[in-house]
N, CA, C and O atoms as a Tripos MOL2 file, in Angstrom:
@<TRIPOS>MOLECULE
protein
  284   283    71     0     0
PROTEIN
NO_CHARGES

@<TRIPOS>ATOM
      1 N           2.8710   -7.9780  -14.0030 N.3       1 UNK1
      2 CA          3.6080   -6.7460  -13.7870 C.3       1 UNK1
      3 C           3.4840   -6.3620  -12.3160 C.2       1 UNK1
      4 O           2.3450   -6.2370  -11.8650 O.2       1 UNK1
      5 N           4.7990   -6.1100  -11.3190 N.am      2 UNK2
      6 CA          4.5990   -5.5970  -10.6030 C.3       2 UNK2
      7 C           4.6540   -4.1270  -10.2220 C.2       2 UNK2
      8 O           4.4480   -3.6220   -9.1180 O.2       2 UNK2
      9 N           4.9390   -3.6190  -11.2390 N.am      3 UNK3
     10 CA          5.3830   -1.9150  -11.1710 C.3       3 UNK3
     11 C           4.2810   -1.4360  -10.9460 C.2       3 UNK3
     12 O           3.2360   -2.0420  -11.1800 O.2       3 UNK3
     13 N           4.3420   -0.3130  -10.4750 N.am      4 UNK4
     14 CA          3.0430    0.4340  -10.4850 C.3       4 UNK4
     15 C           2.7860    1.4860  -11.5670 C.2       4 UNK4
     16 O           3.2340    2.6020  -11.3030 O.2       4 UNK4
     17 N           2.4220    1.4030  -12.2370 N.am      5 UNK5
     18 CA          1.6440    2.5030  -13.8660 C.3       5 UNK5
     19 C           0.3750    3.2380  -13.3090 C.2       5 UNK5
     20 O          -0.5640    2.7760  -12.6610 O.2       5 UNK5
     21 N           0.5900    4.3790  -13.6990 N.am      6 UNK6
     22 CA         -0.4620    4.9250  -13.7970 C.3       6 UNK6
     23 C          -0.2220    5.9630  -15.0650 C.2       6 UNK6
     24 O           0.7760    6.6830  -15.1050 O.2       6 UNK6
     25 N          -1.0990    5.9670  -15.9570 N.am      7 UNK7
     26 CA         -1.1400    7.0750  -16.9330 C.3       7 UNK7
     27 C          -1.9580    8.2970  -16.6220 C.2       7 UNK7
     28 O          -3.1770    8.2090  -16.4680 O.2       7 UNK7
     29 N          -1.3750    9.3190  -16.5380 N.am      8 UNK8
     30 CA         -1.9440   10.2720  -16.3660 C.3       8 UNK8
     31 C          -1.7970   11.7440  -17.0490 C.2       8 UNK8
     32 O          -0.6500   12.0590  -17.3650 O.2       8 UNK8
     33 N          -2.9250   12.7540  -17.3320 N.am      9 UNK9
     34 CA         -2.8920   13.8610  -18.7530 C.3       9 UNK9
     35 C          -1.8250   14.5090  -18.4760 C.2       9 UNK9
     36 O          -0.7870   14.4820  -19.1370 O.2       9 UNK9
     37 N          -2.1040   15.3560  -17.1080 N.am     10 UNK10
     38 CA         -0.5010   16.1050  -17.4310 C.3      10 UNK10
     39 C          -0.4230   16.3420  -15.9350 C.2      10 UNK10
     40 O          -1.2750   16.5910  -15.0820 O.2      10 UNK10
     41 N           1.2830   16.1320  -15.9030 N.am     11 UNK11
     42 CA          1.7220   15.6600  -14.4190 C.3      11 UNK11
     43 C           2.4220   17.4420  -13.9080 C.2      11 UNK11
     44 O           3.0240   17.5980  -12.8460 O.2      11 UNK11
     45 N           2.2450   18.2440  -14.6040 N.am     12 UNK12
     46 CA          2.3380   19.6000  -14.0430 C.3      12 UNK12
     47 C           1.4700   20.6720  -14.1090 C.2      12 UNK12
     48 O           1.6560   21.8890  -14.1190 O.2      12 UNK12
     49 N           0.0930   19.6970  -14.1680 N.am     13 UNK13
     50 CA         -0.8160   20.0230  -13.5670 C.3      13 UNK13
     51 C          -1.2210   19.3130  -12.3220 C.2      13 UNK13
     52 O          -1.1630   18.0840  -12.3430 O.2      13 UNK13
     53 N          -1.6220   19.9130  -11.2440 N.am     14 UNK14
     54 CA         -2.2110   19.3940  -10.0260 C.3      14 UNK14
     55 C          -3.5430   18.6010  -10.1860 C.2      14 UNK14
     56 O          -3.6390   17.6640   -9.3940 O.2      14 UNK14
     57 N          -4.0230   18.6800  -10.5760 N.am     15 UNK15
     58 CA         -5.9160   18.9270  -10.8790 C.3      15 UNK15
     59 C          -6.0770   17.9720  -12.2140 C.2      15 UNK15
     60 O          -7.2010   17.7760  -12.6760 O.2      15 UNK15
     61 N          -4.9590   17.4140  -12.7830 N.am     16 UNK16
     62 CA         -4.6310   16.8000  -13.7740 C.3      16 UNK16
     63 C          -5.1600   15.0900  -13.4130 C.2      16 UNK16
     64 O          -4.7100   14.5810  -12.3870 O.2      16 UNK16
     65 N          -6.1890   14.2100  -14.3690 N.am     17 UNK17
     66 CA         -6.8580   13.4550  -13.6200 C.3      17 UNK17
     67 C          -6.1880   12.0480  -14.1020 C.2      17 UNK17
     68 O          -6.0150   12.0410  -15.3210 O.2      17 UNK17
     69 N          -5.7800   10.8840  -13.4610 N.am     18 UNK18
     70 CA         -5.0630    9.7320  -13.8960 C.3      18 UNK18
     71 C          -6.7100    8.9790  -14.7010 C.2      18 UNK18
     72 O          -7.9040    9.0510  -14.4110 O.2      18 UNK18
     73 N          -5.7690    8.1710  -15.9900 N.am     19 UNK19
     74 CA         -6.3230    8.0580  -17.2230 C.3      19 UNK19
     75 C          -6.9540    6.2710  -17.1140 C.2      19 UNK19
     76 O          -7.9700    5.6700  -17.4640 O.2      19 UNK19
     77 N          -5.7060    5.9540  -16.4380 N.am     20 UNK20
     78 CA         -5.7100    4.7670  -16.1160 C.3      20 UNK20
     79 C          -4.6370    4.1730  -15.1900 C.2      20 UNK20
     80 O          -3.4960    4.6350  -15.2050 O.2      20 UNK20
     81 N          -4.9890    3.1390  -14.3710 N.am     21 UNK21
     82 CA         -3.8460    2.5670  -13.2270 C.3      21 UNK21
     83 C          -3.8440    1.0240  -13.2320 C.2      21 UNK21
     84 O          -4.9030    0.3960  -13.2570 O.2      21 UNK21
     85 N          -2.6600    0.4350  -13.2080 N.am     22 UNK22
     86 CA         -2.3740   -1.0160  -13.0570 C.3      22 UNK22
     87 C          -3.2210   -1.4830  -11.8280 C.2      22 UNK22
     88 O          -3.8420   -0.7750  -11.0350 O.2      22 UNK22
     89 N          -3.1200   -2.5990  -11.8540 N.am     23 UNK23
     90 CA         -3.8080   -3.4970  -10.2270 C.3      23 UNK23
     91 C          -2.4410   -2.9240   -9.2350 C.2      23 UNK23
     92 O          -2.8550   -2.2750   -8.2740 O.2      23 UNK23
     93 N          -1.1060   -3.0290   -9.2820 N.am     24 UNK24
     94 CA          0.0030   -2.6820   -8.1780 C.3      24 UNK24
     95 C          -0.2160   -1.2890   -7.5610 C.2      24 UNK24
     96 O          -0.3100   -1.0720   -6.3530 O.2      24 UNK24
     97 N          -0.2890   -0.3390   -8.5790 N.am     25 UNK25
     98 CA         -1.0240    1.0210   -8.3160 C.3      25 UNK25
     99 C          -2.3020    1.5520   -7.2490 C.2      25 UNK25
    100 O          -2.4680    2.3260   -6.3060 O.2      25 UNK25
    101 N          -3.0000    0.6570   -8.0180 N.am     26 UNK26
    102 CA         -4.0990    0.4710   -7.2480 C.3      26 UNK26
    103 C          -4.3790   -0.1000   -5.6350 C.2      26 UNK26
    104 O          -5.1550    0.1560   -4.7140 O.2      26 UNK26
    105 N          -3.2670   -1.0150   -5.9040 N.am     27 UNK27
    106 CA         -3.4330   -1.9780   -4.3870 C.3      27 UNK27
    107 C          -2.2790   -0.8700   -3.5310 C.2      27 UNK27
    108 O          -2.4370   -0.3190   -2.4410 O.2      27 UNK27
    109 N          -1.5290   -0.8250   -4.1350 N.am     28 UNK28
    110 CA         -0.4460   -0.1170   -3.3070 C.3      28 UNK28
    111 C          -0.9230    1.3840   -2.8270 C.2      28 UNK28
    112 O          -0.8530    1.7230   -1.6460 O.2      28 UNK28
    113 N          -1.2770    2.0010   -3.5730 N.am     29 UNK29
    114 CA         -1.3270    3.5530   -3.4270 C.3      29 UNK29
    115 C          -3.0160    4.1520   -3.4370 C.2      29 UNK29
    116 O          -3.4690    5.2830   -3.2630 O.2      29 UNK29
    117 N          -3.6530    2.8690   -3.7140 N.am     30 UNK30
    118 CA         -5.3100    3.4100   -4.0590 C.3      30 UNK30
    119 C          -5.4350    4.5110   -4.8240 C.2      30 UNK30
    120 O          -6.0870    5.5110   -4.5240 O.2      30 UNK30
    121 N          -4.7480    4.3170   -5.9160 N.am     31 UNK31
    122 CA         -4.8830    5.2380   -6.9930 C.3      31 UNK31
    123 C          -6.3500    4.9250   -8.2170 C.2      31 UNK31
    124 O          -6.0820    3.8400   -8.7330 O.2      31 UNK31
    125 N          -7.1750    5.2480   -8.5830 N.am     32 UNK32
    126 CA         -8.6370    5.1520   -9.3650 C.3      32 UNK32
    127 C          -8.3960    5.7770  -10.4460 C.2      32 UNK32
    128 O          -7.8290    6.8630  -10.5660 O.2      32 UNK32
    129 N          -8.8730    5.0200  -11.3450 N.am     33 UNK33
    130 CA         -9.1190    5.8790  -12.6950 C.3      33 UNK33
    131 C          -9.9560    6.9470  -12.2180 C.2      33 UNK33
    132 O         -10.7940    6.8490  -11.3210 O.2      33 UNK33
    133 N          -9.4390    8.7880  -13.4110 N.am     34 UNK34
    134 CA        -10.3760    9.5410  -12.5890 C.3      34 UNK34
    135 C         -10.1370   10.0880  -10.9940 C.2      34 UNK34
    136 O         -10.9550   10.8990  -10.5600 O.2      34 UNK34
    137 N          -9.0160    9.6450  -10.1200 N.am     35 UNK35
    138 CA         -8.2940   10.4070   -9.5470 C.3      35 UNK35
    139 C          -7.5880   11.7910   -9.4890 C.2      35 UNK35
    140 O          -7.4580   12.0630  -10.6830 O.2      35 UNK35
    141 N          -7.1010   12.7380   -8.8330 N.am     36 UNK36
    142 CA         -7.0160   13.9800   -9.1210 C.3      36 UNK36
    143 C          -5.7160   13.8110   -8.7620 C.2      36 UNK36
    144 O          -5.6140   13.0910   -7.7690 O.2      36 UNK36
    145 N          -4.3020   14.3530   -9.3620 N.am     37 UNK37
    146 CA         -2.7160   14.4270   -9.0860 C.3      37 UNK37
    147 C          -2.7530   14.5990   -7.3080 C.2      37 UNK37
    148 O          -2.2060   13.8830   -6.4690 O.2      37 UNK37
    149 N          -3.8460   16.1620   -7.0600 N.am     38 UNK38
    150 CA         -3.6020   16.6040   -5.7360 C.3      38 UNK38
    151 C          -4.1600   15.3760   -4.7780 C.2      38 UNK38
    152 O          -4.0600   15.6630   -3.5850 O.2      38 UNK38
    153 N          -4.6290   14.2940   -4.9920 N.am     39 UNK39
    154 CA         -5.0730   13.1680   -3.8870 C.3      39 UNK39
    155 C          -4.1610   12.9130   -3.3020 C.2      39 UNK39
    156 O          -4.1250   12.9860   -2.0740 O.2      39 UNK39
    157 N          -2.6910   12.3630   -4.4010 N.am     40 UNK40
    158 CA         -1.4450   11.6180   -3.5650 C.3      40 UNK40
    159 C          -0.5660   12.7470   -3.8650 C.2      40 UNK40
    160 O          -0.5040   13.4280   -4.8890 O.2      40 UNK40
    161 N          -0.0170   12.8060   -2.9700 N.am     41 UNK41
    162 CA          1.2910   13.5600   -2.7580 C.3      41 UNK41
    163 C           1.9640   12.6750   -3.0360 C.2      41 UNK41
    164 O           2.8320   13.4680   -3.4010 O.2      41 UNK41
    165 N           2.6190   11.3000   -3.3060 N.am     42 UNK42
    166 CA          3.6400   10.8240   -3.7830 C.3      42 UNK42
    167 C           3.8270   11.1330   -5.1220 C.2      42 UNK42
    168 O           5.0130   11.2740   -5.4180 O.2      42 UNK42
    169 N           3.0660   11.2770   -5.9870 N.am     43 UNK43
    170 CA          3.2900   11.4320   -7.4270 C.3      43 UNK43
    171 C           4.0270   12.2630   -7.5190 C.2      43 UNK43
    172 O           4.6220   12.0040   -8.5650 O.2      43 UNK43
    173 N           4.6260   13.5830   -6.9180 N.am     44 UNK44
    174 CA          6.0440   14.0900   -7.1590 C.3      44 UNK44
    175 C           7.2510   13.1450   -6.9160 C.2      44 UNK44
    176 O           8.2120   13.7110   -7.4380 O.2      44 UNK44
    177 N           7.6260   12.0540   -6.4080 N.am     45 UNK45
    178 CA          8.3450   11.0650   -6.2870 C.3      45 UNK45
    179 C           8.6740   10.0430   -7.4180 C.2      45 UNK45
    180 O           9.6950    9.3570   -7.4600 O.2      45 UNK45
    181 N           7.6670   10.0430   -8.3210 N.am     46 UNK46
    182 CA          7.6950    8.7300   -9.3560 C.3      46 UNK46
    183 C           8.0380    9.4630  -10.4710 C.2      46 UNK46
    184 O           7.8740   10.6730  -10.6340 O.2      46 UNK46
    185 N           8.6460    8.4640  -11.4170 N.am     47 UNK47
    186 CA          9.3420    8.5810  -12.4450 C.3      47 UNK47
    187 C           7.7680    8.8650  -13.2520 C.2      47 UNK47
    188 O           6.6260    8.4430  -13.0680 O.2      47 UNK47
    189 N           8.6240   10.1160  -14.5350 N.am     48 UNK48
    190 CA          7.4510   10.2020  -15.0380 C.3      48 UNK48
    191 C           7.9920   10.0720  -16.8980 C.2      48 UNK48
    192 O           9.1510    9.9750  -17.3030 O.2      48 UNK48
    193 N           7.0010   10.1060  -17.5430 N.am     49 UNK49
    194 CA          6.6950    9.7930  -18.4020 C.3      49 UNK49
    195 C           5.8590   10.7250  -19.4200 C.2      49 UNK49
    196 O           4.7890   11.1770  -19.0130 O.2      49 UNK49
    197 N           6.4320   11.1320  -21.1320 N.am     50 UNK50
    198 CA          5.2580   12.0870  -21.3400 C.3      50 UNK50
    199 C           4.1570   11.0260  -22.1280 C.2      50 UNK50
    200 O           4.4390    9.9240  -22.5980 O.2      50 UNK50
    201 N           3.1750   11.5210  -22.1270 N.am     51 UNK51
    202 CA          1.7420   10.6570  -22.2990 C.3      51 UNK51
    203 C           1.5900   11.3080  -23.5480 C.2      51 UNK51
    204 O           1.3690   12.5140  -23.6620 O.2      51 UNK51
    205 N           1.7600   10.1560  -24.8940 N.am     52 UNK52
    206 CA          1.0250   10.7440  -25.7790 C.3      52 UNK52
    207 C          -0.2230   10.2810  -26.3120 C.2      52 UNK52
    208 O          -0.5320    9.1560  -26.7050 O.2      52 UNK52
    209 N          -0.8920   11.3550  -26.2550 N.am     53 UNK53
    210 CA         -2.5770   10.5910  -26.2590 C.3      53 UNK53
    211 C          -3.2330   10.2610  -27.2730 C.2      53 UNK53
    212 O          -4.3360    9.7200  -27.2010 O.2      53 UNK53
    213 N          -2.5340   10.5930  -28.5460 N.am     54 UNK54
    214 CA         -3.0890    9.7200  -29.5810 C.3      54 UNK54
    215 C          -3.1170    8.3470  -29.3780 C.2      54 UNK54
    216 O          -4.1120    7.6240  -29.3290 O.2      54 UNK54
    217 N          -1.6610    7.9700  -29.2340 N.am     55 UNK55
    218 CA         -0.5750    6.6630  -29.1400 C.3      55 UNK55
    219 C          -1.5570    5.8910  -28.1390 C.2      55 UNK55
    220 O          -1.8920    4.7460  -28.4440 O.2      55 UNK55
    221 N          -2.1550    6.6180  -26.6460 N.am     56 UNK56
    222 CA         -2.4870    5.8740  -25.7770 C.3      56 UNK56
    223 C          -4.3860    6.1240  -26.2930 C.2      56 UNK56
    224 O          -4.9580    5.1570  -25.7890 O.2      56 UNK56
    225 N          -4.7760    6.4460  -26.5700 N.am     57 UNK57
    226 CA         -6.4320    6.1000  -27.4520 C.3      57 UNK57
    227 C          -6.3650    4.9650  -28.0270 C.2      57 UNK57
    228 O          -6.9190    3.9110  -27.7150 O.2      57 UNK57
    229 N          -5.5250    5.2510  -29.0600 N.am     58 UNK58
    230 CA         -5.1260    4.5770  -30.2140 C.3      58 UNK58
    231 C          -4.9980    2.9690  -29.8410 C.2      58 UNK58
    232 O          -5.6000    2.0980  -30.4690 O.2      58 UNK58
    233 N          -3.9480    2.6630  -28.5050 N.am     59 UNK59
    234 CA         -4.0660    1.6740  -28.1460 C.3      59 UNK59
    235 C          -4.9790    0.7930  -27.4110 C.2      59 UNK59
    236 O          -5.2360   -0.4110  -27.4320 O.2      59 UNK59
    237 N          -5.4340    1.9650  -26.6600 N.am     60 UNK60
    238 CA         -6.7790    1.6970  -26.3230 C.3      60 UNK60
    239 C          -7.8170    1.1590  -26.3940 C.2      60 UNK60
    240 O          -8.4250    0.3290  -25.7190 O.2      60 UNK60
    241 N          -8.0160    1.8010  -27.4450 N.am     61 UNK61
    242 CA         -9.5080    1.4300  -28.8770 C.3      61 UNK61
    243 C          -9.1010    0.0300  -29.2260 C.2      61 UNK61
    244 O         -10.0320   -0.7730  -29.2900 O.2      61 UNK61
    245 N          -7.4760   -0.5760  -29.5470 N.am     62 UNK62
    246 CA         -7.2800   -1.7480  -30.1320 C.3      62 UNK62
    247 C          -7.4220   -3.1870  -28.8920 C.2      62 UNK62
    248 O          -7.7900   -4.3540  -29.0210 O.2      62 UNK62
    249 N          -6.9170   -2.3620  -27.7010 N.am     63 UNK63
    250 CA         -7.2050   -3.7580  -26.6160 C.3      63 UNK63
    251 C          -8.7040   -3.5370  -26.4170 C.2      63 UNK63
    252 O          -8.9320   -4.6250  -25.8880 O.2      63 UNK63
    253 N          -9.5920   -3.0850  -26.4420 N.am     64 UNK64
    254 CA        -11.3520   -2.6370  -26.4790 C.3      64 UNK64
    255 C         -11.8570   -3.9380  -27.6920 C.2      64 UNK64
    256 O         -12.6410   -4.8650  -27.4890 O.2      64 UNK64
    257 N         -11.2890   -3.6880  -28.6410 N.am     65 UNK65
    258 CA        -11.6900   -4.4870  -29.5510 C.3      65 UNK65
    259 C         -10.9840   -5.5240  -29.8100 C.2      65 UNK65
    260 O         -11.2700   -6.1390  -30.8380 O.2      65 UNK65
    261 N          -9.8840   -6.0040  -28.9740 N.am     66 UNK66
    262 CA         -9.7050   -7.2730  -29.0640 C.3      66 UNK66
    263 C         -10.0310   -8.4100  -28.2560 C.2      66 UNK66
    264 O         -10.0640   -9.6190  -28.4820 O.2      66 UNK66
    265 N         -10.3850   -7.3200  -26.7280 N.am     67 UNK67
    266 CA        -11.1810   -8.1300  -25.8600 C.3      67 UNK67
    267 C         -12.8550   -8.2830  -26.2940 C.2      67 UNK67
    268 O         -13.6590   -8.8900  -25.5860 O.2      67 UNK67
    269 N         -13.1060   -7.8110  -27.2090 N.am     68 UNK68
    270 CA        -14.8840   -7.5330  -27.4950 C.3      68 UNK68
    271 C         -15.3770   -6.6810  -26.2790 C.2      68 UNK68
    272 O         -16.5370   -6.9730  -25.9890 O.2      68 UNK68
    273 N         -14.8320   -5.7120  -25.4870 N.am     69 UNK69
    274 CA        -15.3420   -4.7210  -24.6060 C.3      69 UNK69
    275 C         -15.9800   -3.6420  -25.3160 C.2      69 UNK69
    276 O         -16.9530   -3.1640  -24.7340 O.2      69 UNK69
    277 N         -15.6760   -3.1460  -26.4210 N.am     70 UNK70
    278 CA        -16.2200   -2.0480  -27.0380 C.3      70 UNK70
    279 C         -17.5570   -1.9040  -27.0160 C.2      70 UNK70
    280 O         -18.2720   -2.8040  -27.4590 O.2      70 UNK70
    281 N         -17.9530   -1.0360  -26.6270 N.am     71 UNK71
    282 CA        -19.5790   -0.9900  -26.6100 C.3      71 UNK71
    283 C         -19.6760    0.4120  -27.3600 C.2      71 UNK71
    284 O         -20.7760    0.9100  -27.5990 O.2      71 UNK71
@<TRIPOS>BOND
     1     1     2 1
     2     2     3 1
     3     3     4 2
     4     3     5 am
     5     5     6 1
     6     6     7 1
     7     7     8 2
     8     7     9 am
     9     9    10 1
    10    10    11 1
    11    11    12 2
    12    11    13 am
    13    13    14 1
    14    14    15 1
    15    15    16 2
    16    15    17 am
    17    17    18 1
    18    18    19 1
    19    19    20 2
    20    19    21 am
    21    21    22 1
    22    22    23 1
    23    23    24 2
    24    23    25 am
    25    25    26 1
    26    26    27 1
    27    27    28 2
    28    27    29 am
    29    29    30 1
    30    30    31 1
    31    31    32 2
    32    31    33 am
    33    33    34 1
    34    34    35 1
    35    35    36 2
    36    35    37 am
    37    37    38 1
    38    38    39 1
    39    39    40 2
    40    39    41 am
    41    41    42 1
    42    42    43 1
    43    43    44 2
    44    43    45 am
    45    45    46 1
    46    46    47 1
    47    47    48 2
    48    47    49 am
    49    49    50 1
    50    50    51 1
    51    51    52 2
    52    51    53 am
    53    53    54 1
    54    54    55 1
    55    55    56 2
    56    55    57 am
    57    57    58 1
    58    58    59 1
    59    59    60 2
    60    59    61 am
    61    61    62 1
    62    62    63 1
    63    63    64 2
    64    63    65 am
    65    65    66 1
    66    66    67 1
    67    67    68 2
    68    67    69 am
    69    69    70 1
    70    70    71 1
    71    71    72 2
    72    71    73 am
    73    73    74 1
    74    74    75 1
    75    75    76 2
    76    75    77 am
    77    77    78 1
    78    78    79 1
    79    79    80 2
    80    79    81 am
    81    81    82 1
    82    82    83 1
    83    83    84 2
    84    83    85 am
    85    85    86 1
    86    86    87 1
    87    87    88 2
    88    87    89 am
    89    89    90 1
    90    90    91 1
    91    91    92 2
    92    91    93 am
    93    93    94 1
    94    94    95 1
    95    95    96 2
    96    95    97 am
    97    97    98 1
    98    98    99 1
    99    99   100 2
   100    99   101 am
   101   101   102 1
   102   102   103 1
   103   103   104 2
   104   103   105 am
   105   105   106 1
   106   106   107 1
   107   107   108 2
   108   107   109 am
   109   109   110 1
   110   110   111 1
   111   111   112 2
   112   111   113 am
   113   113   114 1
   114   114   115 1
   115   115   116 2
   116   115   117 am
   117   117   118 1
   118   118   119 1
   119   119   120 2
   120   119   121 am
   121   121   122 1
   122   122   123 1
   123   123   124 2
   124   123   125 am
   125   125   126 1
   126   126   127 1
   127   127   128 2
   128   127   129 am
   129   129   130 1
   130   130   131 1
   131   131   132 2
   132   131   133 am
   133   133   134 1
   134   134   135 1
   135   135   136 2
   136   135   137 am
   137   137   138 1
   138   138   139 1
   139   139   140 2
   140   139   141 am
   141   141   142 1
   142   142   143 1
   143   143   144 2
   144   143   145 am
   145   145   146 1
   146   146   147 1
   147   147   148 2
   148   147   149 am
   149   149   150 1
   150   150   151 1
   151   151   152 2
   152   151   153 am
   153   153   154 1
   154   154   155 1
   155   155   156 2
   156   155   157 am
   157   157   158 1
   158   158   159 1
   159   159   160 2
   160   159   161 am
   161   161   162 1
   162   162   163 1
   163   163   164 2
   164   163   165 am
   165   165   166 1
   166   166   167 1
   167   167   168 2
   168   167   169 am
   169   169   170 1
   170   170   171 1
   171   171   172 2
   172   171   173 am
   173   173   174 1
   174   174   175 1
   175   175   176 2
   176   175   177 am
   177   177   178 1
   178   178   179 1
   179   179   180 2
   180   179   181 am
   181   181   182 1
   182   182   183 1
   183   183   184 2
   184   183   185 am
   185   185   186 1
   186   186   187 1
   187   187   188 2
   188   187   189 am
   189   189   190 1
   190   190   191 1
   191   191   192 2
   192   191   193 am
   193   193   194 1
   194   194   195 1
   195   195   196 2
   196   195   197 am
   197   197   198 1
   198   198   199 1
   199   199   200 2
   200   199   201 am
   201   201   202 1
   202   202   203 1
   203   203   204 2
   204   203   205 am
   205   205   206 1
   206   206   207 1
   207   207   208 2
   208   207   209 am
   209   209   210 1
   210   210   211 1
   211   211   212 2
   212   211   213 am
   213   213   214 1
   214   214   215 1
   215   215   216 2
   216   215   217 am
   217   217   218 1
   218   218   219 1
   219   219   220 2
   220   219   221 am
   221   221   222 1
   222   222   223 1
   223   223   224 2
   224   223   225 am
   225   225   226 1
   226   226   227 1
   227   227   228 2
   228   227   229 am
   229   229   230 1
   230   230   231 1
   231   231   232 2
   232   231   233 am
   233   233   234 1
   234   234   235 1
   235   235   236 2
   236   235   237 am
   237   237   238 1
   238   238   239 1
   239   239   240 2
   240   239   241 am
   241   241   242 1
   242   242   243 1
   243   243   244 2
   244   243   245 am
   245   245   246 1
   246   246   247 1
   247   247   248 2
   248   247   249 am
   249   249   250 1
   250   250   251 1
   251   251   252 2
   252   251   253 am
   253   253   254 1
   254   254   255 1
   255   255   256 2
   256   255   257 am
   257   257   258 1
   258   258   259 1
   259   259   260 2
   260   259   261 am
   261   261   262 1
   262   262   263 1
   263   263   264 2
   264   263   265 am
   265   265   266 1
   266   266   267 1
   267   267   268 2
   268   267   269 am
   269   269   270 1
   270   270   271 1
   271   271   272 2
   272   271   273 am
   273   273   274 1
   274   274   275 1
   275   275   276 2
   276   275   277 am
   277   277   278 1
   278   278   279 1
   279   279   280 2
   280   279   281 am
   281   281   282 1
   282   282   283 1
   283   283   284 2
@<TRIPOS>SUBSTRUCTURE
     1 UNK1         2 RESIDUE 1 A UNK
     2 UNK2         6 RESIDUE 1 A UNK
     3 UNK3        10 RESIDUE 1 A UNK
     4 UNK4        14 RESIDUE 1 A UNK
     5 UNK5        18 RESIDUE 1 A UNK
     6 UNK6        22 RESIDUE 1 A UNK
     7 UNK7        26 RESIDUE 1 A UNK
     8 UNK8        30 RESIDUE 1 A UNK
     9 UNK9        34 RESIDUE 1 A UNK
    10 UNK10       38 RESIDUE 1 A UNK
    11 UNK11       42 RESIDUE 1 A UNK
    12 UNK12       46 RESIDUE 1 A UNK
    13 UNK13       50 RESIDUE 1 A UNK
    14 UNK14       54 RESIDUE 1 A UNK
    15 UNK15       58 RESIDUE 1 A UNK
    16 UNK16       62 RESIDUE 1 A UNK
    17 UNK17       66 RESIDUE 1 A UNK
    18 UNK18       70 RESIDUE 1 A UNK
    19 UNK19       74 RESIDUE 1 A UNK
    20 UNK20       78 RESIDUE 1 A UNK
    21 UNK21       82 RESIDUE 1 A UNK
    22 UNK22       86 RESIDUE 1 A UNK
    23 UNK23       90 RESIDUE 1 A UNK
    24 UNK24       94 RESIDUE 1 A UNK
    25 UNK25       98 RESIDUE 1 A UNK
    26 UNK26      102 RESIDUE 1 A UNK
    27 UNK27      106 RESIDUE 1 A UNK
    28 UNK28      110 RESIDUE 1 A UNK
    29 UNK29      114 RESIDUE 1 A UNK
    30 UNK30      118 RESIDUE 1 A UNK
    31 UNK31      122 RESIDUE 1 A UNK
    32 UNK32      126 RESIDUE 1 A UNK
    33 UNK33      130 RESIDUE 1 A UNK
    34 UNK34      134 RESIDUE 1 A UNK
    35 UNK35      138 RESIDUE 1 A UNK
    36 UNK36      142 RESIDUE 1 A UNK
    37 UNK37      146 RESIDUE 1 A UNK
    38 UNK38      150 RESIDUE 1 A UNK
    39 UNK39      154 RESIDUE 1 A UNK
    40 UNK40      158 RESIDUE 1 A UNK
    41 UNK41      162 RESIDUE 1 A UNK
    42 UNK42      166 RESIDUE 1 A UNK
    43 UNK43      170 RESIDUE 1 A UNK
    44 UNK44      174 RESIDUE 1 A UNK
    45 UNK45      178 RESIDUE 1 A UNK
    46 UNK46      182 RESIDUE 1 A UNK
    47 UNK47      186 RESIDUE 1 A UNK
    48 UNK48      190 RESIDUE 1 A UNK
    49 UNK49      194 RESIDUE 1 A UNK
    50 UNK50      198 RESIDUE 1 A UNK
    51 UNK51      202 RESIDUE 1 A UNK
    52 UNK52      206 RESIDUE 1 A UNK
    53 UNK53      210 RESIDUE 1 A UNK
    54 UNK54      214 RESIDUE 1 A UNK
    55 UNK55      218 RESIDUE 1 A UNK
    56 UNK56      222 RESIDUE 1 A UNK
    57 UNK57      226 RESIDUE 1 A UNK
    58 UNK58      230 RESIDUE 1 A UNK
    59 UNK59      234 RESIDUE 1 A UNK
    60 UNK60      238 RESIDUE 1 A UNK
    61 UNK61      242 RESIDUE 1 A UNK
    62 UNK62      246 RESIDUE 1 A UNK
    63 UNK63      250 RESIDUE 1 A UNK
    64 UNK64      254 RESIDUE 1 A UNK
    65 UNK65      258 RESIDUE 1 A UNK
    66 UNK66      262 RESIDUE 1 A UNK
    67 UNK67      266 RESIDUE 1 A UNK
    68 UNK68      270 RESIDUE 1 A UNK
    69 UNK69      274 RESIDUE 1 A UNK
    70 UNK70      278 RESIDUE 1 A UNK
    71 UNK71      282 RESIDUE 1 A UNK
């Protein structure tokens, strides 16, 4: 994937903290899991997305346990 993803709680909040970020994200924009919206000012620029957080746990928990990461 070259897009850049980042999931994040809620994008109209400032202070709102990204959940998780691709490697493109990361390399491109130095975006960190645990980042704060107010770090980058580009994130008013990118297409957004609503985050539903069951859906994204949910999936979560299943790539955790299919890689055997779950601890």
């Amino acid at each position: 994937m070259t897009v850049p993803l980042a999931v994040v709680g809620n994008l109209k909040q400032a202070g709102s903290v990204v959940f998780a970020a691709n490697p493109p994200m990361k390399k491109r924009f130095g975006v960190k899991t645990g980042t704060r919206l107010y770090v980058h000012d580009f994130f008013g620029r990118l297409i957004k997305l609503a985050l539903f957080i069951n859906a994204y746990l949910n999936f979560s928990l299943r790539v955790k346990i299919f890689s055997g990461k779950l601890t």
